[in-house]
N, C-alpha and C positions, 0 to 999 in steps of 0.2 A: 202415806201410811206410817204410823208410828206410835210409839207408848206414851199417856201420858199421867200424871200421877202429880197429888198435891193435899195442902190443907186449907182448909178455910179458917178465919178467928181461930188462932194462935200466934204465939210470940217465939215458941220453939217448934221444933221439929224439922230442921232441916238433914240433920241424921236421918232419920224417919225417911225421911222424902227420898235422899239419897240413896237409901237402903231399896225402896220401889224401884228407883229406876233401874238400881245394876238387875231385878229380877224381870226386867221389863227390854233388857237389853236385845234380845232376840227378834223387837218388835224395832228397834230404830239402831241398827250399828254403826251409822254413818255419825252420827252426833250427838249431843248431851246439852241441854242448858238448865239454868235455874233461873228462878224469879222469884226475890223476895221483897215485900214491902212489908207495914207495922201489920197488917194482918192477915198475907196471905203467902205459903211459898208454892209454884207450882212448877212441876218438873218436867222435861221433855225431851224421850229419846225419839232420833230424826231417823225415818229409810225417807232419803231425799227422791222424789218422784217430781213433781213442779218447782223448777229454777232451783237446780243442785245446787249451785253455786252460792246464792243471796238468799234463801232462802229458810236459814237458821230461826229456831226457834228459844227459848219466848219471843216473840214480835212485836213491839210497842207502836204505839203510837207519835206522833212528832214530839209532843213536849215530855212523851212519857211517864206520862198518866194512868196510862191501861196498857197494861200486857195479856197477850191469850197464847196458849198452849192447846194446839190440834191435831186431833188423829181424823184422818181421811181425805178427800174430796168435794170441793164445789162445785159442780161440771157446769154454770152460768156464772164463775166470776168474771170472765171477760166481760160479759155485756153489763154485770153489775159493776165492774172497773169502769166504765163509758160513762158511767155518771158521779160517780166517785172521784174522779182524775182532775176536774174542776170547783173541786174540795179540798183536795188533799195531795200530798207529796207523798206518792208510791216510792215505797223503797225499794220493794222488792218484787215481783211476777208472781207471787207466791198466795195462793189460793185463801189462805189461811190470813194477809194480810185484809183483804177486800172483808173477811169475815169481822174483825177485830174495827174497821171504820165505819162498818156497816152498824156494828155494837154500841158503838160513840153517838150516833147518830137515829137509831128506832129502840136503841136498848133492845126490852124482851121482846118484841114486837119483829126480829132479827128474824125469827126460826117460820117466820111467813114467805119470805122470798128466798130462803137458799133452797138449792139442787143440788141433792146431795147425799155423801153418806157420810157421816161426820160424828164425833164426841170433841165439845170442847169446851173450856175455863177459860172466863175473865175476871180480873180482877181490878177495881177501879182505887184498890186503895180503902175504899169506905165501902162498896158493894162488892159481891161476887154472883155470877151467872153461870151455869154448865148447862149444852144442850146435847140432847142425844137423837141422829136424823130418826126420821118418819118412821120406819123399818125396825128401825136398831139392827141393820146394819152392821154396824161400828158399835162394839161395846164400851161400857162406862156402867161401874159399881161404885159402890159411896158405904161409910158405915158414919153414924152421925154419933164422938165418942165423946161424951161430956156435951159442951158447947160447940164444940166443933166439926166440919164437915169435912170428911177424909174421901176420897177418888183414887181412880185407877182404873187404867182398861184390862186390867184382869183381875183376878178373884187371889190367886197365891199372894203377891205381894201385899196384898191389905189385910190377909188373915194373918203375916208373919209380926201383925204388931195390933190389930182391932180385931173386936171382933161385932155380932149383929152385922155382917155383911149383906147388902142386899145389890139387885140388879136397878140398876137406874133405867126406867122404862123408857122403852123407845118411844116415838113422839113424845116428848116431854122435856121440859126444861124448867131450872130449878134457879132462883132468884134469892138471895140471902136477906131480900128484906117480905118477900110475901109468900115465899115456898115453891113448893112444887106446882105446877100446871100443866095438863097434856094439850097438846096443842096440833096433835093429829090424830086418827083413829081410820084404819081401811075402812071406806065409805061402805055403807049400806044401801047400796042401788040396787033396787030391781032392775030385774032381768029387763029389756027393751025385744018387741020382736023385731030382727032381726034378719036377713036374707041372706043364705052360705057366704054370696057374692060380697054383699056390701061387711059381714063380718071378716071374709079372707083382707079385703082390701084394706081395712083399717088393722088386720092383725099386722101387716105388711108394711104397713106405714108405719105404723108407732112402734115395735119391735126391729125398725132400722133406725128410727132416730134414736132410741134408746144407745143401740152397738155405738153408732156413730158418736154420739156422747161421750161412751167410755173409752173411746180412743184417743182424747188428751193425756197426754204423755209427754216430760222431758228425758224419756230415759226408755230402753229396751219393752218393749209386749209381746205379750202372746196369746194361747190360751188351752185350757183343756181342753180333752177329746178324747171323751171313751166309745165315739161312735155311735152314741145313743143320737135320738132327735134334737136332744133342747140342744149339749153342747154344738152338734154338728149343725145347725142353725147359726149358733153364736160366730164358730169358726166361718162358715161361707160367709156371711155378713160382712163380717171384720177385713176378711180376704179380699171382697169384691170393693170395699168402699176405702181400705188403705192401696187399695190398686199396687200390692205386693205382697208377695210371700210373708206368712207370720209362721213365727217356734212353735207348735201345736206338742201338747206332752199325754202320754199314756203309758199306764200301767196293768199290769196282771199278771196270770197265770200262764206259761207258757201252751202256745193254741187256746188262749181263753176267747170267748165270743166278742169281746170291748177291742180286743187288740186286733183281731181281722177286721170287724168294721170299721175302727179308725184308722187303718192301712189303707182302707178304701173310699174314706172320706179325703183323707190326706191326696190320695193322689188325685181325688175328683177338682178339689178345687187351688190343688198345687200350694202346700205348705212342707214349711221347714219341721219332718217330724222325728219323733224320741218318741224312744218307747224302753220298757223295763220289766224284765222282768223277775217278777217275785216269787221267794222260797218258803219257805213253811218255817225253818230255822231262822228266817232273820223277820219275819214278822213278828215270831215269841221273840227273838232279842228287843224286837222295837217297842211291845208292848208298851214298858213304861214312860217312854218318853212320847208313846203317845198319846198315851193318858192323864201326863202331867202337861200335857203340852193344849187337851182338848176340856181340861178339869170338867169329867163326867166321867161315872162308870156306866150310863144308859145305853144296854147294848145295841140297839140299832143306830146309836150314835156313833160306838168304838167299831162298829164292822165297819159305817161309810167312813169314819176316819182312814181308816188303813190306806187302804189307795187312795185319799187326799194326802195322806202324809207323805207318802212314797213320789205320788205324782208332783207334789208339791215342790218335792228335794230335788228332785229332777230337773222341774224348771227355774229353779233359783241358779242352775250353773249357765243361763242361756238370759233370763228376763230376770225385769222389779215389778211387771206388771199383768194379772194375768185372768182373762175375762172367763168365767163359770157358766154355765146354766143355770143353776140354782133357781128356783121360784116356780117355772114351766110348769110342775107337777101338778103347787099350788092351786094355781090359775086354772088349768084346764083337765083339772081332774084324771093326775099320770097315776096315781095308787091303785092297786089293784080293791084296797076294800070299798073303793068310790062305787064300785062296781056293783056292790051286794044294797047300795041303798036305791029305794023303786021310787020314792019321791023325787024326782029330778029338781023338779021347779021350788020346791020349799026346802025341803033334808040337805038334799045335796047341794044346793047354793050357799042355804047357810054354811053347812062343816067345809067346804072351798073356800068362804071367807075366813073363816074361826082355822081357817091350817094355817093362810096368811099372813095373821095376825099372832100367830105362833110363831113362826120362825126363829125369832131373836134369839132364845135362848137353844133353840135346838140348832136345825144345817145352816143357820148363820153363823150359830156360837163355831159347828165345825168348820166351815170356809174359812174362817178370821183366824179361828186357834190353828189350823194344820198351814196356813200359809204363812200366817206371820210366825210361827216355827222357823219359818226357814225364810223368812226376812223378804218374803215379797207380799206384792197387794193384789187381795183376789177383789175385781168387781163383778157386779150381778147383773145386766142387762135386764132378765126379767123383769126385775123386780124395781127398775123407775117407777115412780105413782102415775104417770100416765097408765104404763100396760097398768096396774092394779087396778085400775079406774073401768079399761075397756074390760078389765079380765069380771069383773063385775058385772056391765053391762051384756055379754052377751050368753045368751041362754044356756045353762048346762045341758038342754038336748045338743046342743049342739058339739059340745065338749065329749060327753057318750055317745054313739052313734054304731047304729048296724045290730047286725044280732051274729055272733058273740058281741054286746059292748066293745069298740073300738074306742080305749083311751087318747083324748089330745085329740079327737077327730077333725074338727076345725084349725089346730096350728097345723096338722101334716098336711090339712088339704090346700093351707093358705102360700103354704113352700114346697110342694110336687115336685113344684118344676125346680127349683136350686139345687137338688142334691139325689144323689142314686135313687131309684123306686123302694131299693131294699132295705133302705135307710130312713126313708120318709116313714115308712111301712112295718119297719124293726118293732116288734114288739117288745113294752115296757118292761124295763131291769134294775134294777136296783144297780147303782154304784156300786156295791158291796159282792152284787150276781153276778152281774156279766164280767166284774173283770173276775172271778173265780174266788174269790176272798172267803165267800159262805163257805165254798166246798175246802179250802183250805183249813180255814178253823175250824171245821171237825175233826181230820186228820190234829191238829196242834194242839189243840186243849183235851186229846183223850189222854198227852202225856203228862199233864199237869196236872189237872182233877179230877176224880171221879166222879159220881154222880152222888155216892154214900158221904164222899168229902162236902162234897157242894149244900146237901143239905143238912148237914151237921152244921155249917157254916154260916146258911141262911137262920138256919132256926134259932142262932144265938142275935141275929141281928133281925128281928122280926121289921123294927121299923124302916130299914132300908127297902121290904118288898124285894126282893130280888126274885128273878126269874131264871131258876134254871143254873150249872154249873157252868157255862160261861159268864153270865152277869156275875155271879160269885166272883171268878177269878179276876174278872173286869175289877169288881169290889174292895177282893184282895190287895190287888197294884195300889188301886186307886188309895186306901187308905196308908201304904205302904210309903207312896214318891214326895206326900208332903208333908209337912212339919206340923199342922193344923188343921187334918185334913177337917174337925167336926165343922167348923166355922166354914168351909166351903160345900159342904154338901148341902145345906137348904137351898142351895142355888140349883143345884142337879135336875134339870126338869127331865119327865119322863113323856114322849111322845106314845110309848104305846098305854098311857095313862088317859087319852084324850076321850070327850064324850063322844060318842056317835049320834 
């Protein structure tokens, strides 16, 4: 995991570049490189996670030719090294190398066989390439300033010198001689019918190879555990298949609901656990850094921030690496307003898909911004494109089930047997609920804004839409922590904006 930042067609800007990476430093503190040739410089701060040691980036090729600059993971470069190794002189173990000869060799044709979550730049001298994984995952912005193409895995450093900022879309990858092209989109499969048995058994199967995947690691792992399903899933997995204890981290309210049941997940399947608990005065202290840190004032964004951020900092004193639930919801319909739609088979397949296909800029933008804050890499198991594949295939009756509607009914029923009844069975919480967060921010923002404040506030910013006098204050920060903040808000996506 790491920052990386650059230009395309130009002859100056290595200042420039310079200037990204020191705002990019929170994402790679282990190392710095540069790459310049007659038309490209591309910048790269390193958190070393595959082969610390050799592993340095720009990476070139043998005669050095082509250099690339990477943020993320390949989780099949080994078996794409097997064929690669009778080609070429490996320098290094380094994930990001297999990428850059794999580039030498199919060019754009590249983002067909990697695994992965990934943003990266090549530069050949006379062409340049950027790819951003399937998911978007791993972030990458661009603003196109004159002739030239400017990048960066965040949105501040490119505002502190362009502006026309935009998101570089997930599946998709950009070529300097033919442009832009998407080259993945969450499949549109009809549902398949389907038997409890034969859906449990394939959730079971491809939601392990998934974990097992993101357990390549040359450095410390762990994972979150607010005691919900999706994480406590991810933890037993991980636990059962590194056949040892892993750091499991949680955060909240003291006696919040997340923090007894990750006490009791923790002991069910015997992990290394942390836990923290949070005040009311140091989450307003923390506001703005984690507002500058998640660039959004969208408030269902900055509530789950809070405890990613908290949770985050906690396991950066233990791990570099640390596995999420994230996507679970998506998939198998964990929101409560999945609930109000009566079309199972049409409605509610489609908006499961269309949440999917959302993430990138929403709880992915959060996962990547609240961990790499504090210099570690969050991976997502759910959300490998196999589970998206199955998560498609199998019928949203089966994901609703029972009367009240039981959310996720098909994953609890498909791992019963791994983990407490009370836990399989826990009903759906927001990140933000169960560890106490909501009940906190009411107590903390009656001291800072009122409600007469708040829409005095809104009603000078009609175009922002704000909701309410915490989005205000959210707003407030927001425009307060950066230097540019207009250039970065057409990026702000709003989830409770989405169609029904």
């Amino acid at each position: 995991m790491c920052g990386i930042a650059g230009i395309w067609n130009t002859d100056t800007g290595a200042e420039q570049v310079a200037a990204m990476l020191a705002g990019l430093r929170h994402r790679g503190p282990d190392d710095e490189g540069l790459h310049r040739d007659e038309n490209a410089i591309l910048g790269h701060r390193r958190l070393s996670i595959m082969d610390p040691e050799g592993g340095a980036q720009p990476i070139y090729n043998e005669d050095r030719s082509h250099a690339i600059v990477a943020n993320g993971e390949i989780y099949n470069f080994r078996t794409l090294n097997e064929q690669l190794g009778a080609r070429h002189r490996l320098a290094t173990t380094s994930d990001t190398e297999t990428a850059l000869h794999l580039y030498e060799e199919m060019g754009p044709t590249i983002v067909n066989v990697l695994d992965g979550m990934y943003a990266f730049a090549v530069s050949d001298g006379n062409g340049f390439f950027a790819a951003r994984d399937a998911i978007g995952i791993k972030p990458l912005y661009y603003a196109e300033h004159g002739s030239s193409f400017w990048f960066s895995s965040e949105l501040e450093p490119l505002s502190e010198h362009t502006d026309d900022i935009r998101e570089f879309p997930p599946g998709t990858c950009y070529d300097s001689r033919t442009g832009f092209r998407t080259f993945y989109s969450v499949p549109d499969i009809r549902p398949r019918p389907m038997t409890e048995q034969r859906a449990t058994d394939r959730i079971r199967q491809t939601l392990e190879k998934s974990v097992v995947k993101r357990l390549m690691s040359d450095v410390p792992l762990g994972a979150f555990l607010s005691g919900g399903l999706d994480s406590s899933l991810i933890v037993a997995l991980a636990r059962r298949n590194l056949g040892r204890p892993i750091h499991t981290f949680s955060v909240g309210l003291e006696n919040s609901r997340d923090l007894e049941a990750a006490r009791l997940v923790s002991r069910h399947v015997d992990t290394m656990h942390h836990e923290y608990i949070l005040t009311v005065d140091e989450v307003l202290d923390a506001l703005p850094a984690i507002i500058r840190a998640l660039e959004s004032y969208d408030r269902d964004l900055v509530r789950s921030a809070i405890p990613c951020y908290f949770t985050s900092r906690l396991a950066a004193d233990e791990v570099k690496v640390i596995l999420t639930g994230e996507g679970a919801d998506e998939l198998f319909a964990g929101y409560r307003y999945y609930k109000d739609i009566e079309d199972l088979d049409e409605v509610l397949h489609r908006e499961l898909r269309r949440s999917v296909s959302s993430l990138h800029n929403i709880n992915l933008q959060r996962v990547d911004r609240l961990t790499m804050a504090h210099s570690i890499e969050g991976r997502v198991p759910f959300l490998d494109l196999e589970m998206i594949e199955l998560g498609q295939e199998i019928p949203a009756a089966l994901k609703l089930r029972g009367s009240p509607p039981v959310e996720k009914w098909i994953l609890r029923k498909a791992f019963e047997d791994l983990l407490p009844h009370d836990i399989v069975w826990r009903a759906k919480e927001q990140f933000d609920e169960g560890s106490g967060t909501v009940d906190l921010l009411e107590t903390a923002l009656a001291r800072v804004m009122s409600r007469e404040d708040a829409e005095a506030y809104a009603a000078k910013r009609p175009d922002a839409r704000l909701r309410g006098p915490e989005e205000c204050y959210y707003h407030q920060i927001f425009m307060d922590v950066f230097k540019q903040p207009e250039r970065i808000t057409g990026n702000v996506a709003r989830w409770a904006e989405r169609p029904v």
